[in-house]
C-alpha positions, -999 to +999 in steps of 0.1 A: -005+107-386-012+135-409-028+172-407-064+156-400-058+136-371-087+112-378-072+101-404-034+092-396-017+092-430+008+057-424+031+070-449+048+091-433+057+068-406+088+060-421+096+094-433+094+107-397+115+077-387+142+092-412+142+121-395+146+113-362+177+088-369+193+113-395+182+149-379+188+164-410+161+167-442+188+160-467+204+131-453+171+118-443+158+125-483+192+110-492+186+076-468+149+074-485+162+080-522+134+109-518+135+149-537+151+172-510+123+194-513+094+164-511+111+156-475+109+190-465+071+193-472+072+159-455+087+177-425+061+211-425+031+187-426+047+163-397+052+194-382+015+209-384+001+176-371+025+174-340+020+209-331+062+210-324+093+220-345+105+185-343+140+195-358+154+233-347+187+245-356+214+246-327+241+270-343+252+249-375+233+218-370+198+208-361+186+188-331+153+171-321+136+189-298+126+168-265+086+162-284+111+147-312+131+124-289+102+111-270+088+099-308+119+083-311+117+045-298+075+047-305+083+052-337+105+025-344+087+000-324+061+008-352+076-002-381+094-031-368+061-043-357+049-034-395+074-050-408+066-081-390+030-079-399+040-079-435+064-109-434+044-131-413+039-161-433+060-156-455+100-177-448+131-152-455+140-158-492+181-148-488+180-152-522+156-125-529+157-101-503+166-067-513+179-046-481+209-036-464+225-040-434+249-014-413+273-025-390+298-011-365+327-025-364+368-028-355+396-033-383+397-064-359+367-075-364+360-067-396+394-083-412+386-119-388+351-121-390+334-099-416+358-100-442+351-142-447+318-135-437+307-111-461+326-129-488+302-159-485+266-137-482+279-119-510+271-154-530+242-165-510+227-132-510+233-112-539+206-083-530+218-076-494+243-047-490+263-046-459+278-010-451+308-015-426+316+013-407+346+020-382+339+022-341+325+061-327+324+076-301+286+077-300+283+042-309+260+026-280+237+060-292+242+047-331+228+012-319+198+026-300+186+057-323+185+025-353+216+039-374+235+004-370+218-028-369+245-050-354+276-035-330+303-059-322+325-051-295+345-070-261+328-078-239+349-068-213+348-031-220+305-031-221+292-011-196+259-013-180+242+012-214+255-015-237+246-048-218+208-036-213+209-045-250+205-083-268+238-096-273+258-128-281+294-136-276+309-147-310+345-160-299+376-158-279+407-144-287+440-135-264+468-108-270+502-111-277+532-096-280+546-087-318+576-071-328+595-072-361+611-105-368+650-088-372+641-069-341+662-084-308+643-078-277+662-076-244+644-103-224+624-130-238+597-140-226+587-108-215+583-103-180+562-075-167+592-054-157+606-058-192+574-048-209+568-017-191+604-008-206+597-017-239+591+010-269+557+000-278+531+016-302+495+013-285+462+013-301+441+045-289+404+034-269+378+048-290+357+077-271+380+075-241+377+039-240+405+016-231+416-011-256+414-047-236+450-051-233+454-019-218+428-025-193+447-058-187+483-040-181+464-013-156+450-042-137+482-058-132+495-021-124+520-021-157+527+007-182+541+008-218+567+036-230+546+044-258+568+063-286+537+060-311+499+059-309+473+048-334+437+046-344+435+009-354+454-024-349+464-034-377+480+002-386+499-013-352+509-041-368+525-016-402+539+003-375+559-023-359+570-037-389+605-026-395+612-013-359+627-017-327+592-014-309+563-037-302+528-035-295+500-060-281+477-076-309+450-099-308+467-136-323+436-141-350+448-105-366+484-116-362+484-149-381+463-135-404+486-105-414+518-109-395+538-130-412+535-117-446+544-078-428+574-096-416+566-098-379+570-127-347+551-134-319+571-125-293+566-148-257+549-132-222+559-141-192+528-129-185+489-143-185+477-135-223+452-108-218+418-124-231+397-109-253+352-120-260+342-110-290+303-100-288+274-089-314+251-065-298+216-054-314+184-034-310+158-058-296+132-042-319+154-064-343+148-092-322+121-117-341+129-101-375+136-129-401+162-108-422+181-095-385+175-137-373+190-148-406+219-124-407+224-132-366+230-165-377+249-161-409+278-143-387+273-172-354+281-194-380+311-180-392+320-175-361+321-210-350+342-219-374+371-197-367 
């Protein structure tokens, strides 16, 4: 690709590819360490050669025009498939590899699994970066436009958009009930009458999406008196702490940070509701040796928990 279209200028493959995932110049420049004003002469000549805008401002931001979003998954399938070509032969060197990975991710997940996770590639592979960032709204359209390389969410809240994308379940977990440890509760165990009329402090769905225990109560037709909503579960957790409320918790974050905040597990009459923790990827990342050997790194934590 270039201005002479017999002669397709390669290099700015993954300058376009920038631009499509960021769809803005300077946080595209910014993503390839590039001169603000080098990317947008990158952009005019991209521009020229397509015959299209590619980026046009929609009052205070820009969008890809529908030329743009067709290049989108062309474009990527590209350079996967370049960088394929250019590692074949060659066995991933942890060691020595120099990239970085982005992934989206709960506090659950990231304090259970990442957290140990990270701490031991952080040894192994001292040139890898791993940026953690928190669950969006947009996050099945972060997964496909590139912007994260691994997504780990329940499975039991993936909808048809997520599951048409390579995935593995990781492990199991269950909620409980937690309240402070000086805190009295009516009726123990908690029956499902006695839940619904306990003060509770929920964990808000991300995007309008239910948290598994929530989806749980609904199907066995219960509801919380919730005094206190929150963005995360182990704010929860702080939140109960020190109170005459409760909330439902997965039990890995519990033992892991409950008893030093000073809380108890507090028994259901109830079925636990369960929880399958999955990993979810592009499947342009399928047969790439650094997305393989960072797959596994994180199955094999997992089978350890």
């Amino acid at each position: 690709m270039a201005t002479d279209r017999g002669r397709p200028d390669l290099n700015l493959l993954i300058p376009l590819n920038a631009l499509l995932v960021e769809r803005n110049v300077t946080k595209a420049a910014e993503r390839l360490s590039m001169a603000q004003p080098t990317m947008s002469t990158t952009l005019a000549k991209l521009r020229r050669h397509f015959g299209d805008p590619l980026l046009i401002r929609e009052g205070r931001t820009l969008v890809l025009t529908p030329f743009a979003e067709s290049l989108r998954q062309p474009v990527q399938t590209a350079l996967v498939a370049a960088l394929d070509a250019l590692s074949f032969g060659h066995s991933f060197d942890s060691r020595s590899e120099q990239r970085s990975f982005t992934v989206i991710a709960s506090d659950y997940a990231a304090c259970t699994l990442l957290r140990p996770a990270l701490r031991e590639l952080t040894a192994d592979a001292p040139g890898v970066r791993v940026n953690v960032e928190p669950l969006r709204a947009d996050l099945i359209e972060q997964l496909r436009s590139g912007r994260c390389d691994l997504l780990f969410w329940p499975l039991q809240l993936a909808g048809p958009d997520l599951l048409g994308f390579p995935h593995e379940s990781l492990f199991t977990d269950e909620f409980i009930a937690v309240a402070d440890k000086d805190h009295h509760v009516p009726e123990e165990p908690l029956t499902a009458k006695a839940l619904a009329q306990t003060p509770a402090v929920q964990v808000n769905g991300v995007g309008g999406n239910r948290v598994v225990s929530e989806v749980k109560l609904s199907e066995q037709t219960l509801r919380q008196p919730t005094a206190i909503t929150v963005e995360s579960f182990t704010l929860a957790l702080g939140m109960v702490a020190g109170s005459d409320r409760i909330t439902l918790t997965q039990r890995r974050l519990f033992d892991l940070l409950g008893p030093a905040l000073g809380l108890r597990e507090v028994p259901l009459a109830i079925p636990h509701p369960p929880l399958n923790l999955a990993m979810f990827w592009h499947p342009n990342t399928m047969h790439s040796p650094a997305h393989q050997w960072f797959r596994g790194r994180l199955r094999q934590m997992a089978a350890q928990m």
